[in-house]
N, C-alpha and C positions, 0 to 999 in steps of 0.2 A: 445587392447593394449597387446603386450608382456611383459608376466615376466620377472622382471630384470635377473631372472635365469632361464630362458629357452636357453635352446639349438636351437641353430639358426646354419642356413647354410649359408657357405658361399665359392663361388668364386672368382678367380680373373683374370683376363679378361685383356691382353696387346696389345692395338693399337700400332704394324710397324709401317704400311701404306700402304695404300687402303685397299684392304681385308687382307691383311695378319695380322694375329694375333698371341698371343698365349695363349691356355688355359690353366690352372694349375687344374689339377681335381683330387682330392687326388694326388696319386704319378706320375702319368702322367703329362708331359708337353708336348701339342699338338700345334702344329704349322701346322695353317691352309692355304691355297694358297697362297706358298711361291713366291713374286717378290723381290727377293735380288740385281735385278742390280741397279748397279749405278747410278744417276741423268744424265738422256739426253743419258742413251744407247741404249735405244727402241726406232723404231718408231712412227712417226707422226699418230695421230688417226684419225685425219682428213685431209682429201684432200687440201682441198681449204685452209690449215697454216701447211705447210710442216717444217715452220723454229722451230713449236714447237715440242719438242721431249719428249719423256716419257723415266722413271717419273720427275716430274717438280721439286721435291725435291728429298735430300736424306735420305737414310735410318737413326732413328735415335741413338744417342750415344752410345743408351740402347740396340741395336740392336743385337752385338756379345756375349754378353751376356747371355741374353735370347737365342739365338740361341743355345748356348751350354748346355743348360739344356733341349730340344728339345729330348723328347725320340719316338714319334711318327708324324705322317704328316696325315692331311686329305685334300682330293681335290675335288671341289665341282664341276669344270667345268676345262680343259687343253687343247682340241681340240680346230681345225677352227681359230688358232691364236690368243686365249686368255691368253697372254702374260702377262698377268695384275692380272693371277691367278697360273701360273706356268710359269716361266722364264728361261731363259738358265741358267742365274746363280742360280737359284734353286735346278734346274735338277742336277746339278752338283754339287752343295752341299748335296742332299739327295743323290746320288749317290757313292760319294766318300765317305760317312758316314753308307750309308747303312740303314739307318733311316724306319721305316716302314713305308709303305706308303699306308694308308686305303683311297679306294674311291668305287665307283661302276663298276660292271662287263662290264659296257660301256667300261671307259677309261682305263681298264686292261692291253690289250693286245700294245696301244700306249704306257703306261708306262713301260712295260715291255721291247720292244723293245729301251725305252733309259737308260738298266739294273738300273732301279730303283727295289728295295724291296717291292715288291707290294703283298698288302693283300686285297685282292678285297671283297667289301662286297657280299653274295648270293645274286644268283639273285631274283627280285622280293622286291617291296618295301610294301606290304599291310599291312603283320604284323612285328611288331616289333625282330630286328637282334641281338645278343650277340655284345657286345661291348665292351673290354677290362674291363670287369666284371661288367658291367650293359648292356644297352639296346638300339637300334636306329633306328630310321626311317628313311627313304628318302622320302622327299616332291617336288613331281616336280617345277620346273621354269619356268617364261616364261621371258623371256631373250628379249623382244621386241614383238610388234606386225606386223601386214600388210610383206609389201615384207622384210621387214629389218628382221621380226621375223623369215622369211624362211630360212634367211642366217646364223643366229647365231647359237650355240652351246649351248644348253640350260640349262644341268644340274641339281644339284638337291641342295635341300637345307639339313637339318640332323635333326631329332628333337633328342637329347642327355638325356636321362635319370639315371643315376648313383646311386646307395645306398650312402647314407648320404651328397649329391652334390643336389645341385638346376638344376631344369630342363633347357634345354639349346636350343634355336632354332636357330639353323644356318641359314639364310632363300638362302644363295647364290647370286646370280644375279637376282632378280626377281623384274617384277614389281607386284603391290599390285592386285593382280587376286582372284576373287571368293574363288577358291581353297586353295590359302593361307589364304587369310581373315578365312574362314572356317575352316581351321586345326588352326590354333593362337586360333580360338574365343572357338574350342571345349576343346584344349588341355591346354589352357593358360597356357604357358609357361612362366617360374619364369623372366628368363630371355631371351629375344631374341637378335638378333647382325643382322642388315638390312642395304642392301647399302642405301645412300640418295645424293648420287651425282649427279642425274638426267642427267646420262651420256647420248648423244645423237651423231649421226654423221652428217655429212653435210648436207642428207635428210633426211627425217623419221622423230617418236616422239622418248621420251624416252626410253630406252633399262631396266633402271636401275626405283627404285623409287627415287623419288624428293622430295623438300619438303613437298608438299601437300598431298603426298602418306603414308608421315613415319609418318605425324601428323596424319592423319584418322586413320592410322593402332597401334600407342600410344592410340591412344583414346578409341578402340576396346579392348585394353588391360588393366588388371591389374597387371603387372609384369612390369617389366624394360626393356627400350629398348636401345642397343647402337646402335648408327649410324657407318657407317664407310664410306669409298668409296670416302674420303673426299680432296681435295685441294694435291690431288698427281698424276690425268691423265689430259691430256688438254682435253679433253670432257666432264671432270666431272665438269657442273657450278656449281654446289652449293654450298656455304664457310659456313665455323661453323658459322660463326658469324649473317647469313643469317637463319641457321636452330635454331640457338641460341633463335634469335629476335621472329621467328614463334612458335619452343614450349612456351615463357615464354605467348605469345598473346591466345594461344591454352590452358592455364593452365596445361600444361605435363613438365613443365621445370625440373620438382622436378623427372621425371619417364625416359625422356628422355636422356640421356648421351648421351656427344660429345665429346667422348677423342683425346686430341694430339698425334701427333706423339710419341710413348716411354711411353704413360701416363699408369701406370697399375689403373685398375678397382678393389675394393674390393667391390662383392656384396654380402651383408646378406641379408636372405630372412629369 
């Protein structure tokens, strides 16, 4: 049990929607894959329901706000038309702002080319990078399997380390692989932030994790996990209310968050 007088850490963590977030980390506020268009200006994600258009909501109230205290951008995946992690209207907002924009020496050179401020991390993700005066890693993705997984854009996820901040694992688009399991279970992150939309397209299995994936991968942990990836693309079946029902069945309700759209997170560790 903690003393009534210890010093404790704390973050705070704002669900957009889908993966866009923003972090507050000491004096940084980081806005992570930005999709700022408007409800039904993206494309259909799948073939065979053309009439539904992304994203299926819009952004929420809270949304220009937090935007404007936005002093840096991380991107965790932007090629092969993943629109659902960097948008036109994104592009065009860190653009005309100028906003840094920290990702990997992959997608450098594409952001570059649409004059974004781009601060590429070194290449090589083994050991741990400088990071806006702490520390970070890149954990690969795997973004689908079989022929689906060939076609996608994979990416990475971030594990975040900061003096006097709670550790942070981005995990990206991924589904629950070995390799993740493995880096969560070494590095037990204070907090991690994991799609659970169990996005899929007309063939194939999941691209994203699902329910069954964020509850094995809570269970693995002893830190907090937020979901996100939630009831904003037409591929993504999963509803809170559905993830809601499985952590509280799972015993992780208390570990698990499921924030709304606008909801900020205050996590003490």
């Amino acid at each position: 049990m903690s003393h009534p007088y210890e010093e404790r850490l704390i973050m705070k963590i704002t669900q957009l929607r889908n993966a866009t977030i923003v972090l507050e980390i000491g004096t940084h506020r980081i806005l992570v894959d930005p999709m700022l268009a408007p409800k039904d200006a993206l494309p259909p994600l799948k073939f065979l329901d053309q009439r539904q258009r992304n994203p299926v909501v819009e952004l929420p109230v809270v949304a220009d706000a937090m935007l404007d205290s936005v002093t840096h951008c991380l991107i965790t995946h932007c090629q092969k038309g993943h629109f659902d992690h960097l948008d036109r209207a994104g592009k065009e907002w860190l653009r005309t702002r100028q906003i840094p924009v920290i990702c990997t020496p992959h997608d450098a050179d594409y952001l570059r080319q649409r004059d974004l401020n781009v601060c590429p991390l070194p290449v090589g993700h083994q050991e741990p990078q400088a990071f806006l005066g702490g520390q970070v890693r890149t954990v690969p993705c795997s973004h689908g399997r079989g022929m689906i997984g060939l076609l996608m854009e994979h990416g990475v996820g971030y594990f975040i380390e900061m003096p006097g901040e709670p550790s942070l694992y981005l995990s990206g688009d991924t589904l629950l692989t070995p390799a993740v399991r493995d880096f969560a279970a070494r590095h037990q992150p204070n907090i991690c932030v994991v799609p659970a939309g169990g996005a899929r397209f007309d063939v194939g299995h999941e691209i994203i994790m699902g329910t069954s994936e964020v509850i094995e991968f809570t269970l693995a942990l002893k830190g907090t996990v937020i979901a996100n990836h939630l009831e904003a693309l037409s591929h993504c079946p999963v509803s809170r209310s559905e993830l809601s029902a499985a952590a509280a069945h799972a015993g992780v309700a208390d570990r698990l968050r499921i924030p709304e759209d606008g909801e900020t997170l205050e996590l003490t560790v």
